[in-house]
DSSP file (Angstrom, degrees, kcal/mol; ACC not computed):
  #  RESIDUE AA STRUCTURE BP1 BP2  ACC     N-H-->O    O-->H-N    N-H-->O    O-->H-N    TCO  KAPPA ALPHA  PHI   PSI    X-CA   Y-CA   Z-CA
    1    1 A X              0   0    0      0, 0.0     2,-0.1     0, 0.0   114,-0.0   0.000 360.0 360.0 360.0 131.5  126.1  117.8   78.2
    2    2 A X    >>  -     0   0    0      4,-0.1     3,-1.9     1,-0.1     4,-1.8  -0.494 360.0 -95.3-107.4 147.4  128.7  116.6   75.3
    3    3 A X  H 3> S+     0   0    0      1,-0.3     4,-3.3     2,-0.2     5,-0.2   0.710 124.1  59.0 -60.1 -27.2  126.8  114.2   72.7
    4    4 A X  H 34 S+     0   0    0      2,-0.2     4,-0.4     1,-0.2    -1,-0.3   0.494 104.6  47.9-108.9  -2.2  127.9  111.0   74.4
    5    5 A X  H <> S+     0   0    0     -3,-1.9     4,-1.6     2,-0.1    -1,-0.2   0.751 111.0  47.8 -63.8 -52.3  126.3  111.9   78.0
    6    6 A X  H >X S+     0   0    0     -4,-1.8     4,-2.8     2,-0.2     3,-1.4   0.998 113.1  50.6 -66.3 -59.9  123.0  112.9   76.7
    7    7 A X  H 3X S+     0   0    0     -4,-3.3     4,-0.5     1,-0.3     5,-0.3   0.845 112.4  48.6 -32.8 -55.1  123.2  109.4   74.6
    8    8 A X  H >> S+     0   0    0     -4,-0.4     4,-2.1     2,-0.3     3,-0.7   0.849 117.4  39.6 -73.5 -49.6  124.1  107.8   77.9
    9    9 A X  H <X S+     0   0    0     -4,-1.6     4,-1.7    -3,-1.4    -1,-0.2   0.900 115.0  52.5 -69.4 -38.6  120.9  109.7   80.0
   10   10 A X  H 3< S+     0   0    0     -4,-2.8    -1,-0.3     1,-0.2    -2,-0.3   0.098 108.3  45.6-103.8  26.3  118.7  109.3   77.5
   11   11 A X  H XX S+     0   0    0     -3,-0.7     4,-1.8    -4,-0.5     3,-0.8   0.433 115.7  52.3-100.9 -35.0  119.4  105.2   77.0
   12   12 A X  H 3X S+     0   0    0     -4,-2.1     4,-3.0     1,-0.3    -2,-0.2   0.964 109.2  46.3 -50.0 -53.1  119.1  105.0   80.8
   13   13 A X  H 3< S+     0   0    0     -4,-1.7     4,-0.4     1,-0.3    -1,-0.3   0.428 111.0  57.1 -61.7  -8.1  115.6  107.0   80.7
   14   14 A X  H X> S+     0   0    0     -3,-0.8     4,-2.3     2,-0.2     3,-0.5   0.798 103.6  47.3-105.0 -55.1  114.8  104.7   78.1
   15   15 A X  H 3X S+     0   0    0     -4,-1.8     4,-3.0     1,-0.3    -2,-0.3   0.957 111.1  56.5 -48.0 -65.6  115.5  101.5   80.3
   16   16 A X  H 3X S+     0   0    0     -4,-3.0     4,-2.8     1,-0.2    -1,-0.3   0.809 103.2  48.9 -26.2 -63.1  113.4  103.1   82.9
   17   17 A X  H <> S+     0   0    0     -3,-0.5     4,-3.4    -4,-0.4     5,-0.3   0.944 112.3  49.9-103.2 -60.1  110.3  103.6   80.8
   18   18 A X  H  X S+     0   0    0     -4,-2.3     4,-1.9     2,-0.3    -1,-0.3   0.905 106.5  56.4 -29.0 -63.5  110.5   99.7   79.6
   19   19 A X  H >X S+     0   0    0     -4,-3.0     4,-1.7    -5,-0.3     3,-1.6   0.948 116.5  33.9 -58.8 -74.3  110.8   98.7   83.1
   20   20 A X  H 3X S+     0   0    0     -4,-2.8     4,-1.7     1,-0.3    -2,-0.3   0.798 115.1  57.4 -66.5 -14.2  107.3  100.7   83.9
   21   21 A X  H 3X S+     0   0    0     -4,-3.4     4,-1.6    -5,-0.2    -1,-0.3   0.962 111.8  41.7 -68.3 -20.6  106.0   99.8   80.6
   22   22 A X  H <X S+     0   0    0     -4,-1.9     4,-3.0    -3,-1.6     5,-0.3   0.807 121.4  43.1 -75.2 -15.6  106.7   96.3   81.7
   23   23 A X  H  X S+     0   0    0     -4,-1.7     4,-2.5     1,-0.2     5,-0.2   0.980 109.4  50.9 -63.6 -59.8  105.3   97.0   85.4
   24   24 A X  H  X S+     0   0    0     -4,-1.7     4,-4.1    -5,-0.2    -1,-0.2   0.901 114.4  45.7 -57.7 -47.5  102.4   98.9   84.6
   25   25 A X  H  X S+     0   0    0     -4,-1.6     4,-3.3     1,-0.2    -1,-0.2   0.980 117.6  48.3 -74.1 -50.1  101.6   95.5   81.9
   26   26 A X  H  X S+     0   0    0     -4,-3.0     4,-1.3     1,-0.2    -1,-0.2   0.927 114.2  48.3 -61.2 -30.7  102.6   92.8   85.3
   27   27 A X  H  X S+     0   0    0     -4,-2.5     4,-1.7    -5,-0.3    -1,-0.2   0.979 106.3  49.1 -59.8 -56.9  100.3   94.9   87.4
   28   28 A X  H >< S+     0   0    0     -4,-4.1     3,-1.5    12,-0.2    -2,-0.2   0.993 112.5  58.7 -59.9 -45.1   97.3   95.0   85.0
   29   29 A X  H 3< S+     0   0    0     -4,-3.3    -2,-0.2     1,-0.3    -1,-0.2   0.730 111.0  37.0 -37.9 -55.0   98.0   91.1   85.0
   30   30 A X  H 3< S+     0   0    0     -4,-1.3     2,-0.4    -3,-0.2    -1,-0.3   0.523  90.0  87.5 -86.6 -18.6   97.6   90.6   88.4
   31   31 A X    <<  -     0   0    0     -4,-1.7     6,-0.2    -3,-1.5    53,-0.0  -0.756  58.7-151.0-100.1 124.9   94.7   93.0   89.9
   32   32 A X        +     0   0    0     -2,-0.4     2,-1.2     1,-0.1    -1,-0.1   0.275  69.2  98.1 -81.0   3.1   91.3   91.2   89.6
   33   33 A X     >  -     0   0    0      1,-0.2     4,-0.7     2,-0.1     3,-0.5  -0.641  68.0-149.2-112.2  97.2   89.4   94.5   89.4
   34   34 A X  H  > S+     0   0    0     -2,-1.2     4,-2.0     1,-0.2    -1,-0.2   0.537  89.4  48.2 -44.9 -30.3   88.8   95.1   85.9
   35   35 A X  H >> S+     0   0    0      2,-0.2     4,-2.9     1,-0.2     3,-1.0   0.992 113.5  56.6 -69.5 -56.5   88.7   99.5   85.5
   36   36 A X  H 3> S+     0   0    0     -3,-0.5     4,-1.5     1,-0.2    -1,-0.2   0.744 109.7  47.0 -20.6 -68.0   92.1   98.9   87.7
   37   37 A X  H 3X S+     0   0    0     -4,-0.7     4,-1.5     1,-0.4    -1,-0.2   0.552 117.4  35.6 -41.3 -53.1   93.1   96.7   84.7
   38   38 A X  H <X S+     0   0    0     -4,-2.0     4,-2.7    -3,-1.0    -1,-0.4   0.901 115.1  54.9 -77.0 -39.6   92.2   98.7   81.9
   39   39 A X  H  X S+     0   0    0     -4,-2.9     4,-2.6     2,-0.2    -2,-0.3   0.928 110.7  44.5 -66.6 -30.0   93.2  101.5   83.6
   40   40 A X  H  X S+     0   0    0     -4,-1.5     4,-0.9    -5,-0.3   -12,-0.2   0.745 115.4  53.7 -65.7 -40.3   97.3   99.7   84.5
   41   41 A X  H >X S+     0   0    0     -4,-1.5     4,-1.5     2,-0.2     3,-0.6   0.916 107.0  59.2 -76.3 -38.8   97.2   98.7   80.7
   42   42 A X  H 3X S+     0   0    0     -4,-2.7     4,-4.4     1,-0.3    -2,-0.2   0.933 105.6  36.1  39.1 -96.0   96.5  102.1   80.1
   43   43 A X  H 3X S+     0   0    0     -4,-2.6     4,-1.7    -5,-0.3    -1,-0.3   0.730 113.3  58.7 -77.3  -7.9   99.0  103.8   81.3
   44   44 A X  H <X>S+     0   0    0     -4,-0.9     4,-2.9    -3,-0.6     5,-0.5   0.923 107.0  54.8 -72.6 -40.8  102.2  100.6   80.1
   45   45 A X  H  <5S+     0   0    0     -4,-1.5     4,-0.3     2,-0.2     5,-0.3   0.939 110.2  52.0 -68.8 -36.2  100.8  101.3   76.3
   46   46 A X  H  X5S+     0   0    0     -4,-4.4     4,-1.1    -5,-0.3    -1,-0.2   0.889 104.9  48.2  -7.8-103.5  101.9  105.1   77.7
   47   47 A X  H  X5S+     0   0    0     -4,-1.7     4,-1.7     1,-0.3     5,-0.3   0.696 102.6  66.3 -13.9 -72.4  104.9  104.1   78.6
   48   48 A X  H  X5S+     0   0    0     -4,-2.9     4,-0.8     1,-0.2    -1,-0.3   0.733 109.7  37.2 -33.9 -24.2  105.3  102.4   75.0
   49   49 A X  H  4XS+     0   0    0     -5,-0.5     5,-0.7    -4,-0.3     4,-0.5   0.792 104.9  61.9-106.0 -46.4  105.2  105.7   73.4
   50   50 A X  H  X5S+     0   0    0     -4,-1.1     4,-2.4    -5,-0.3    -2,-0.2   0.872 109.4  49.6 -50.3 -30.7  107.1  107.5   75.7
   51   51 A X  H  X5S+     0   0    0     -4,-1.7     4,-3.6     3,-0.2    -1,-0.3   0.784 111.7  45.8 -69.5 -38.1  109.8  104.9   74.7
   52   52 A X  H >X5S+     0   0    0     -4,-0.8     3,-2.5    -5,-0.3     4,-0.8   0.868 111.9  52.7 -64.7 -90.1  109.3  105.4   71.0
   53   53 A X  H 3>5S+     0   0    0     -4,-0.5     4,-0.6     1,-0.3    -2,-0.2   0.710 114.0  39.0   2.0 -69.7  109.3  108.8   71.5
   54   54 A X  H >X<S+     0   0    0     -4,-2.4     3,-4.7    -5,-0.7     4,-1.5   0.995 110.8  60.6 -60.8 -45.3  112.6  108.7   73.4
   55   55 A X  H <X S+     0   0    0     -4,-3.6     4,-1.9    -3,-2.5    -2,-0.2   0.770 112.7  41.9 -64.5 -24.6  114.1  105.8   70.8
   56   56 A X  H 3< S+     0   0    0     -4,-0.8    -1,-0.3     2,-0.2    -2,-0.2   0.386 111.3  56.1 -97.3  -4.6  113.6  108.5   67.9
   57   57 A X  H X< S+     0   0    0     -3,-4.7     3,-1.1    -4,-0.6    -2,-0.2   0.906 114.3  38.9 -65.0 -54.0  115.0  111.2   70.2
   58   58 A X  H ><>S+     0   0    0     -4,-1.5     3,-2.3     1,-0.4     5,-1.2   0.829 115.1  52.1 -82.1 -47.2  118.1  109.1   70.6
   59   59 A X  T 3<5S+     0   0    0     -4,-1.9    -1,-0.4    -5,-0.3    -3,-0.1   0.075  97.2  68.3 -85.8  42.1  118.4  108.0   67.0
   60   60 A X  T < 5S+     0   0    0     -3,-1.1    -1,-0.3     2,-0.0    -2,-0.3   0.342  89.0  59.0-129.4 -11.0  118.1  111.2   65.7
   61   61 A X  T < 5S-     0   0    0     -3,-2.3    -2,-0.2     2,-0.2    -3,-0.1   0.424 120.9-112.9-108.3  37.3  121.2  112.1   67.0
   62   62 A X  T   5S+     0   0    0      1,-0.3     2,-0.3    -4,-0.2    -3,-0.2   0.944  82.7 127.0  85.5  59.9  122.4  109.1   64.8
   63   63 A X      < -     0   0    0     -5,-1.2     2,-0.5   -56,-0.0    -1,-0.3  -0.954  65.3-112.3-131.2 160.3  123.3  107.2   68.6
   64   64 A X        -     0   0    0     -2,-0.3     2,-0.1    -3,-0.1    -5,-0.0  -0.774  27.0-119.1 -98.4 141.7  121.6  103.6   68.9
   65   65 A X        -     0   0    0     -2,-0.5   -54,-0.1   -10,-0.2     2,-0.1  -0.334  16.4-120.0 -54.5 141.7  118.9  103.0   71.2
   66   66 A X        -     0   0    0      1,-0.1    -1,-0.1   -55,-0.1     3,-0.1  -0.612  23.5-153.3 -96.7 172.9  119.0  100.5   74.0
   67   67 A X        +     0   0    0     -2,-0.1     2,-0.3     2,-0.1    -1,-0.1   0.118  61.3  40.7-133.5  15.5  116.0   97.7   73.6
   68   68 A X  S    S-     0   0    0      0, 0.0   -50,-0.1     0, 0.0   -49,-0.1  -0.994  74.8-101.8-163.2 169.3  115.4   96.6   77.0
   69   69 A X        -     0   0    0     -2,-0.3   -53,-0.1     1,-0.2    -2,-0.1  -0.183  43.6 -87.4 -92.8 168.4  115.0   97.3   80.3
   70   70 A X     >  -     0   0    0    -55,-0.2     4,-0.7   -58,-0.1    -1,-0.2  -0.326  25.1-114.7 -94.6-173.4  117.3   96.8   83.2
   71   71 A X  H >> S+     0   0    0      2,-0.3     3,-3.5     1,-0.2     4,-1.9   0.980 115.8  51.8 -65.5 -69.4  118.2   94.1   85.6
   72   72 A X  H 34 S+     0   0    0      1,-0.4     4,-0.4     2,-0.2    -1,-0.2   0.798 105.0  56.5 -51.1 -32.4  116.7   96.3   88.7
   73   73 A X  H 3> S+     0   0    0      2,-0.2     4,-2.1     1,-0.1     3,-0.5   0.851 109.1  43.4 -82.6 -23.5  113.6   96.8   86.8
   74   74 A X  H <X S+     0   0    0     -3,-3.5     4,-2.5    -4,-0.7     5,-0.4   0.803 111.0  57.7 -74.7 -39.7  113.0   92.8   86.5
   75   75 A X  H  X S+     0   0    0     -4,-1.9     4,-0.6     2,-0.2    -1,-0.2   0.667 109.8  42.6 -70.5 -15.8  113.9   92.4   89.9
   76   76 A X  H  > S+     0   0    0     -3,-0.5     4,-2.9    -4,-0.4    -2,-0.2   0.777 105.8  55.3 -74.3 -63.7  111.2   94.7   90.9
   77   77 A X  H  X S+     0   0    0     -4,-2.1     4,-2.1     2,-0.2    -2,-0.2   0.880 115.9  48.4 -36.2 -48.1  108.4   93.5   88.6
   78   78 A X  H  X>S+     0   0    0     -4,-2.5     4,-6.4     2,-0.2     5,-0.5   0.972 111.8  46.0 -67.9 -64.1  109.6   89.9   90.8
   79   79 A X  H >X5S+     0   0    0     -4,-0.6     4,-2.5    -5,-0.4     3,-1.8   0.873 114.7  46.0 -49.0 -87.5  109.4   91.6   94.0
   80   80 A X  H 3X5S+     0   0    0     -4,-2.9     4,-3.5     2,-0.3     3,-0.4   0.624 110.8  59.2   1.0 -84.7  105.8   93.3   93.0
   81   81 A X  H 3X5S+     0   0    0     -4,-2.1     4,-1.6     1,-0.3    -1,-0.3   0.799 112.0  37.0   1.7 -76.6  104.9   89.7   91.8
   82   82 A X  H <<5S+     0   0    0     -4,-6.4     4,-0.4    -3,-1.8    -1,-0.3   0.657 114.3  49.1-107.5  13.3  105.4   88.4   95.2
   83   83 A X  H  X<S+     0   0    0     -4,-2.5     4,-0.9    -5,-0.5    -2,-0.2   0.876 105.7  56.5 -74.4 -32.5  104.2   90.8   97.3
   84   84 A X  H >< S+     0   0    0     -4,-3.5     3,-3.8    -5,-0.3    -2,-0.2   0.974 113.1  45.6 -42.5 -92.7  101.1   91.1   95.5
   85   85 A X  T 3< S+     0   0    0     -4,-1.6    -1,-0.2     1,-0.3    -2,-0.1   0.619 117.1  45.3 -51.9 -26.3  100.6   87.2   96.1
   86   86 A X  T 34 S+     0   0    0     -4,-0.4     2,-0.5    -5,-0.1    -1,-0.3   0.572  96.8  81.7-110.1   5.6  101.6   87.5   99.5
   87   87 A X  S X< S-     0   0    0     -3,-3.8     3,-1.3    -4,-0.9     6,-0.1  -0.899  70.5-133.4-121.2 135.3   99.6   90.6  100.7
   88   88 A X  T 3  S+     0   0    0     -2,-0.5    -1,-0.1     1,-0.3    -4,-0.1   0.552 101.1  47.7 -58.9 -28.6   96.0   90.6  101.8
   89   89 A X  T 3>  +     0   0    0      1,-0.2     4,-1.2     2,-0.1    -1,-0.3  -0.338  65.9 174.0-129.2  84.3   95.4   93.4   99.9
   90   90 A X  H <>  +     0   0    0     -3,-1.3     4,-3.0     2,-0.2     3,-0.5   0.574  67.0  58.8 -30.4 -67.0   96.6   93.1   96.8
   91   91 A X  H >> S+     0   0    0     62,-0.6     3,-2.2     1,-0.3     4,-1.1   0.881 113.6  45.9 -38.0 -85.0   95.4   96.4   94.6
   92   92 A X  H 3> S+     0   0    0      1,-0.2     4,-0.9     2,-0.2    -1,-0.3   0.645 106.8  53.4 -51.7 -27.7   97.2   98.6   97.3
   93   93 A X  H 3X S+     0   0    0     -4,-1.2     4,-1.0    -3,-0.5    -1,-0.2   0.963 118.0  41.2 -55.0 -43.6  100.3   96.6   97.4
   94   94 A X  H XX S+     0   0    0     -4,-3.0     3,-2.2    -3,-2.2     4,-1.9   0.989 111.7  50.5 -62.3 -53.4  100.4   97.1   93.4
   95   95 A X  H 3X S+     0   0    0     -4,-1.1     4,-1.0     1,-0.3    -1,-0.3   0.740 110.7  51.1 -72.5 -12.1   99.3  100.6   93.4
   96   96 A X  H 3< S+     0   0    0     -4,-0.9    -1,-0.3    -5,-0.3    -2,-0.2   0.483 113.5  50.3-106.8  -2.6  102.5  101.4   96.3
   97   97 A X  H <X S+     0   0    0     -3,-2.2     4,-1.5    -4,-1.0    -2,-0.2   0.504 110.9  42.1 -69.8 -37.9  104.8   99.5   93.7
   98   98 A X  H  X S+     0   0    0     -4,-1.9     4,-1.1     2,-0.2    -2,-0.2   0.836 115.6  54.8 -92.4 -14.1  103.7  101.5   90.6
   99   99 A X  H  X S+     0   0    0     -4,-1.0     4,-2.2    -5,-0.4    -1,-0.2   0.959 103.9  55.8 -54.4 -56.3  104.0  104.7   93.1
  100  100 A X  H  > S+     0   0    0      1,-0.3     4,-0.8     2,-0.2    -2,-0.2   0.691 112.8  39.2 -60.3 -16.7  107.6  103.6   93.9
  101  101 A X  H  X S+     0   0    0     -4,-1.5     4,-2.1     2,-0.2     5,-0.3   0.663 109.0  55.9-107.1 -18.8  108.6  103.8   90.3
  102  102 A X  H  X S+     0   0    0     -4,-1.1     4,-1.2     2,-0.2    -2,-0.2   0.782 114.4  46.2 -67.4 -20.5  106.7  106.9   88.9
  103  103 A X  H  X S+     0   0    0     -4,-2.2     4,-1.7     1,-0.2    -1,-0.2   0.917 110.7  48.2 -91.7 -30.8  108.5  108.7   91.7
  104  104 A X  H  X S+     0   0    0     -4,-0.8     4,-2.1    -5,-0.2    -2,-0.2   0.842 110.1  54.4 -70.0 -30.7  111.7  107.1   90.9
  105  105 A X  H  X S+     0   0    0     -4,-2.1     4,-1.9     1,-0.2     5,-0.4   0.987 100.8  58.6 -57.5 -48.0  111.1  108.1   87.1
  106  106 A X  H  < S+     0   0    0     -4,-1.2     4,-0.4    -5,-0.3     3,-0.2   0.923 106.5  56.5 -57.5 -35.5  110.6  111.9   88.1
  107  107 A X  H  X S+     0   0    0     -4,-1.7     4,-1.4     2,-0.2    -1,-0.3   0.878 106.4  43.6 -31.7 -66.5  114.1  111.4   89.4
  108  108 A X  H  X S+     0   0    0     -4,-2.1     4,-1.7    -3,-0.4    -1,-0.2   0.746 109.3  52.8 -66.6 -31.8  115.4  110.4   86.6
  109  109 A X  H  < S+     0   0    0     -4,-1.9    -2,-0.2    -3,-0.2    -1,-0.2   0.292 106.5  60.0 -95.4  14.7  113.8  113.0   84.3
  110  110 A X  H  > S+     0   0    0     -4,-0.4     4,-1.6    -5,-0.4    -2,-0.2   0.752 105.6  42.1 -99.2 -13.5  115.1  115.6   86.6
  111  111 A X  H  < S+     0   0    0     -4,-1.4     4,-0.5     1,-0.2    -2,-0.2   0.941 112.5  51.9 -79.0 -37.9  118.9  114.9   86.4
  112  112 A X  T  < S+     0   0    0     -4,-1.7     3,-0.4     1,-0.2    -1,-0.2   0.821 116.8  44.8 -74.8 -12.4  118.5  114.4   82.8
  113  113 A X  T >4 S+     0   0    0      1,-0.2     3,-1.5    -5,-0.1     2,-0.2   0.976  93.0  80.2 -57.8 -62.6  116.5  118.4   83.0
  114  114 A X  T 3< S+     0   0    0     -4,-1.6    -1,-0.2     1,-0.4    -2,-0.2   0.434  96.5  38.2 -73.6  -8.9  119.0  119.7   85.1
  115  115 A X  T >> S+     0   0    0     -4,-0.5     3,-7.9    -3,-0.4     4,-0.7  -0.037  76.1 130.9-132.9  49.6  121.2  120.3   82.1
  116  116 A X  G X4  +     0   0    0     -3,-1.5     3,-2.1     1,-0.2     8,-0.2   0.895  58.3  81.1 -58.0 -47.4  118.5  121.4   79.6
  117  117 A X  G 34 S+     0   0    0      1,-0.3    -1,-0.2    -4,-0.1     4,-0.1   0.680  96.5  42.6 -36.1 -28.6  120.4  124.1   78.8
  118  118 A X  G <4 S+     0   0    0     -3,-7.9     2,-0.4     1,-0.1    -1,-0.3   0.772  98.3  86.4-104.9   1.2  122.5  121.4   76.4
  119  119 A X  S <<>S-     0   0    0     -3,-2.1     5,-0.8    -4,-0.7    -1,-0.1  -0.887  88.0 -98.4 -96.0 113.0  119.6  119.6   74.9
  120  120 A X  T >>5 -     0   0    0     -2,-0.4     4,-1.2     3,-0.2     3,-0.8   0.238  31.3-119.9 -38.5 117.9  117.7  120.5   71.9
  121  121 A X  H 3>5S+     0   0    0      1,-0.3     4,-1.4     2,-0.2    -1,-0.1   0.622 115.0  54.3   1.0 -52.0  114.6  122.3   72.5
  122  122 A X  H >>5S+     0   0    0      2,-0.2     4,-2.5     1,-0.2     3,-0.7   0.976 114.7  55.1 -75.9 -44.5  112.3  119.7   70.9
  123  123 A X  H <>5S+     0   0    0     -3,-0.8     4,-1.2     1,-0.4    -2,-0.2   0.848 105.1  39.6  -3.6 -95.8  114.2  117.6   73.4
  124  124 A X  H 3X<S+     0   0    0     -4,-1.2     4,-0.8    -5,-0.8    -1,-0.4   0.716 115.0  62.2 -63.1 -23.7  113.8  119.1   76.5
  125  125 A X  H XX S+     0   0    0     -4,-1.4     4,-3.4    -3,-0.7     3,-1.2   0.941 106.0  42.8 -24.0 -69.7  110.0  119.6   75.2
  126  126 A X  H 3X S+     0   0    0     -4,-2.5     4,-0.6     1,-0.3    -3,-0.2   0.673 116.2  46.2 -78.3  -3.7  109.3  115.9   74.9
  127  127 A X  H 3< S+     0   0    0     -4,-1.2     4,-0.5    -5,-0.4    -1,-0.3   0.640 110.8  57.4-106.9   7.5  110.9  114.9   78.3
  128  128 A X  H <X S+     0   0    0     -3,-1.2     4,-3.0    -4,-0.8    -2,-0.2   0.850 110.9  44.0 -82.2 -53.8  109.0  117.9   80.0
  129  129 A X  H  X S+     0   0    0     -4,-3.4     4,-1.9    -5,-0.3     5,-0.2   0.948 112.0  45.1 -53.7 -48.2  106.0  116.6   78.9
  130  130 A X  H  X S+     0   0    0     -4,-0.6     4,-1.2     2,-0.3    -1,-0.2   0.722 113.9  49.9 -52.8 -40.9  106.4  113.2   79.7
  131  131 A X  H  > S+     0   0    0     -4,-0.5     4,-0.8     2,-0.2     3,-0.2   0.983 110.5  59.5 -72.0 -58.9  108.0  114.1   83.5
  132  132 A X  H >X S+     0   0    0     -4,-3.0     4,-2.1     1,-0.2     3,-1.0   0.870 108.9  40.9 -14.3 -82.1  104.5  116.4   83.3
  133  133 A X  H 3< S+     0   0    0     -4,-1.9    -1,-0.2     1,-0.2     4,-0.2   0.660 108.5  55.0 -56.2 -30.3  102.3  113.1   82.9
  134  134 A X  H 3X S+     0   0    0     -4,-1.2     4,-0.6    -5,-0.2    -1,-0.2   0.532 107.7  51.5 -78.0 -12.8  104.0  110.8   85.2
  135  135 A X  H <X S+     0   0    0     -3,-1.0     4,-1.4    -4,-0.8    -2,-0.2   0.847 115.3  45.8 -79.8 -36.8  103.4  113.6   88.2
  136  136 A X  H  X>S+     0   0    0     -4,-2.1     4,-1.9     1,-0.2     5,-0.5   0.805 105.0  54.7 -74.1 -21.7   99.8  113.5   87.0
  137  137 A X  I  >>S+     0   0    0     -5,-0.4     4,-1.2    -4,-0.2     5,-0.5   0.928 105.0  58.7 -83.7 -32.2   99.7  109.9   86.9
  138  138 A X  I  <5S+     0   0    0     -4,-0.6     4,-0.3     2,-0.2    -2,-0.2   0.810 103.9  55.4 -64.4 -14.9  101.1  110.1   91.0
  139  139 A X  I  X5S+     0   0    0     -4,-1.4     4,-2.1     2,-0.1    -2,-0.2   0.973 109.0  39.8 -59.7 -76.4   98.0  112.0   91.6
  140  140 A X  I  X>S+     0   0    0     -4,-1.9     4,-1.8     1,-0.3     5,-0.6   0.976 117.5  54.3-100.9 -66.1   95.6  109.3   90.3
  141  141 A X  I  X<S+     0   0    0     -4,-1.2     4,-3.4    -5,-0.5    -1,-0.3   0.889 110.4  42.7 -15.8 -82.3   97.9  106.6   92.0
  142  142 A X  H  >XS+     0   0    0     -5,-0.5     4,-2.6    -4,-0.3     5,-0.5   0.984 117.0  49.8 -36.2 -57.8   97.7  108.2   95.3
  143  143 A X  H  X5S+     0   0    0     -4,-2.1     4,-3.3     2,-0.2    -1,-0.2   0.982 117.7  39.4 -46.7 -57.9   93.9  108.7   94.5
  144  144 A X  H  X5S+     0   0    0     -4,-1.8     4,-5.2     2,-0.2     5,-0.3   0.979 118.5  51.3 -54.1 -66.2   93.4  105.0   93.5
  145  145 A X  H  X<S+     0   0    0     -4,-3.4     4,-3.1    -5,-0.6    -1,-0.2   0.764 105.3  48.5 -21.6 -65.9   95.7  104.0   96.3
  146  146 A X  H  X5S+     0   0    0     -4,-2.6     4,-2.9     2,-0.2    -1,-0.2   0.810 108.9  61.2 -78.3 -61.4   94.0  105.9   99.0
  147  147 A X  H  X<S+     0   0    0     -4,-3.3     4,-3.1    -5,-0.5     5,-0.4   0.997 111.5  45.2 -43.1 -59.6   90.1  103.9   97.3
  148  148 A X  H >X S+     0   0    0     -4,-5.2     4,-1.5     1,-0.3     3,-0.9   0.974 106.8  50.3 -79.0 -54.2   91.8  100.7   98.1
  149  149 A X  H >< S+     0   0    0     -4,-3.1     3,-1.5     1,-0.3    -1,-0.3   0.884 115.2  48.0 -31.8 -60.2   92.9  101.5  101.2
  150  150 A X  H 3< S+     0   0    0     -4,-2.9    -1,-0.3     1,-0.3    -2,-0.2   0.774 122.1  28.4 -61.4 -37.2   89.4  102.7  102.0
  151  151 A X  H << S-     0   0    0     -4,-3.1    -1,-0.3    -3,-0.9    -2,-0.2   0.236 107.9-115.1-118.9  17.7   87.3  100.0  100.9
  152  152 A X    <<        0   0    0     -3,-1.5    -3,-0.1    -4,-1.5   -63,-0.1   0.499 360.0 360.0  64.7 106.4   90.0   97.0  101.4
  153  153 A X              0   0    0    -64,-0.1   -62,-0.6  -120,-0.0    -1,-0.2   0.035 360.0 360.0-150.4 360.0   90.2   96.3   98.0
């Protein structure tokens, strides 16, 4: 991948991870059940590193970082927003939003894998991990998910 592709994947992957730190933060905002709450702030202050992380990837190979999230990701948060408000059970609507973008992240950090071969070591190291922790956090989703469903919550 030639410098100005990886720059290009890895400011997208960066937009991504804004947009779920900002999901994960509109989520805890909205779910009345406080361990949810901590747990949804949790995992955006994550996010928030995974983003530093990447913004020091990206400016290390002297490329500038982008500093916000996208359009698609606000438009999602919106959607979340009012479906949450309009569905009877709220927790599970959120938790089958924060599903839909952890899976869409793994997405993303597999095209930008798929050419590990051109990417620096420490590189492919910090997005392996990171891909690594957002599969684990679709376990505990699913888990959580699966609680509200069960007890209406």
């Amino acid at each position: 991948m030639e410098s100005v592709k990886t720059e290009k994947y890895l400011n997208a992957l960066l937009e991504k991870t804004y947009d779920a730190q900002r999901g994960y933060a509109n989520a805890a905002e909205v779910t009345e059940h406080v361990q949810l709450k901590r747990w949804l702030a949790q995992q955006g202050a994550r996010r928030t590193e995974f983003a530093a992380s990447l913004a020091g990837e990206i400016k290390g190979m002297n490329a500038t970082p982008e500093l916000d999230g996208s359009v698609a990701g606000d438009l999602h948060r919106g959607w979340m927003s009012i479906k949450a408000a309009l569905s009877l059970n709220k927790d599970e609507s959120i938790l089958e939003e924060c599903l839909t973008g952890e899976k869409a992240a793994i997405e993303e950090y597999n095209d930008v894998l798929s050419h590990k071969n051109e990417l620096s070591p420490t590189l492919v190291t910090v997005l392996e991990a990171q891909k690594d922790e957002i599969k684990a956090t679709i376990n505990k989703v699913n888990t959580l998910e699966d609680f509200a469903e069960d007890h209406d919550i």
